[in-house]
N, C-alpha and C positions, 0 to 999 in steps of 0.2 A: 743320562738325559731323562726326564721325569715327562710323563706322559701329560701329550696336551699342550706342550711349549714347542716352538721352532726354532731347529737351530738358530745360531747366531751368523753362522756364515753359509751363504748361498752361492757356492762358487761363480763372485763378480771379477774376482782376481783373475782367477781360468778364461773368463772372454778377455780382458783388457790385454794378456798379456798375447793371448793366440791373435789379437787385431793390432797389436806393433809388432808381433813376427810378419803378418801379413805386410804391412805396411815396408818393412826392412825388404820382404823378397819381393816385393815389386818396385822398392827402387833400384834393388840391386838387377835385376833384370832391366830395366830401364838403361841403367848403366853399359850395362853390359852392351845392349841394343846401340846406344851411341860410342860405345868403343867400337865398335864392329863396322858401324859405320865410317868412321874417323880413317879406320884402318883399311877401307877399300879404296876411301878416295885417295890412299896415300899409293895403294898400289896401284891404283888408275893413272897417278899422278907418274909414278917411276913406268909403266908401261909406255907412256906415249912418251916421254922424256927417251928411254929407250929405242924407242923404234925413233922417233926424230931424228937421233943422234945417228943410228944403222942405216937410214933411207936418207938422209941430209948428205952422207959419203957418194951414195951413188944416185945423185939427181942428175950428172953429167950422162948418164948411160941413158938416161926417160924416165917418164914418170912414172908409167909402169914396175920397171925394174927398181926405183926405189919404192912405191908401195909395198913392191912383194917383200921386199928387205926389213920393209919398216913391222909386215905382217908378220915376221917370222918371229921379231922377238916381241912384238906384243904381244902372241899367244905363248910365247916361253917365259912372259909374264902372267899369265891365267888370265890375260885381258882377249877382247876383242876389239880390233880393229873397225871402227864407223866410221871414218872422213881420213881421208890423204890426199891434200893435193900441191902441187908445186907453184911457189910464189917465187917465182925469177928462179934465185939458187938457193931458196929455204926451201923445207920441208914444212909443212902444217900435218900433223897428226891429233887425230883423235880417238881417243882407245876407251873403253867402260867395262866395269867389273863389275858382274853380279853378284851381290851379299846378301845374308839371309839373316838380318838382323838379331829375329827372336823367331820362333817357330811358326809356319806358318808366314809370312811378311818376307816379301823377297823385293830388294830394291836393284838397280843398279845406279852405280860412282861414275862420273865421266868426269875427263881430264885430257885439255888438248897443250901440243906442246909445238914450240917451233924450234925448229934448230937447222944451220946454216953458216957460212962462212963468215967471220970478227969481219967488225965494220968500223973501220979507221973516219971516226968524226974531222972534222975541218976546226981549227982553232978558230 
């Protein structure tokens, strides 16, 4: 290099390339933040399907006793239990999982289900 001249390259390549890394880990976290989501409401979804199914057996004993039923396996799904009540001989359950998307940002999934004895329609 001869004194008095400026390089030819000022590393422009070195930012372009560190601001599409940038750009890659923030969608991939982005991603990441809506799988995570996707993935509670699915287990919100199998929790109160769950307990619907466990508290729908025993709505003939009260509705109490099928709550409690319905509670046992919603938290043996990592859910909690917010809403159960008895429509005739269904079950209404509602159960919600908290998820913690990206760090920091905590939501919760809810997901209500009914479940009850087949219902023979009329031709």
């Amino acid at each position: 290099m001869t004194p008095g001249r400026e390089p030819a390259e000022r590393g422009g390549a070195t930012v372009c390339l560190l601001a599409i890394g940038l750009v890659f880990v923030l969608v991939g976290l982005f991603g990441a933040g809506v799988g995570a989501a996707r993935c509670a409401r699915h287990q919100a979804r199998v929790a109160a399907d769950f307990g619907a199914l466990a508290g729908a057996g025993r709505v003939l004993d009260g509705a109490d006793t099928a709550c409690d039923s319905a509670a046992a396996l919603v938290s043996a799904n990592d859910g909690r239990l917010t809403g159960c009540r008895v429509d005739g001989l269904d079950l209404i359950v509602t159960a919600e999982v908290r998820v913690t998307p990206l760090p920091g940002l905590s939501r919760v999934a809810t997901a209500t289900s009914r479940a009850g004895p087949a219902r023979i329609s009329d031709p």
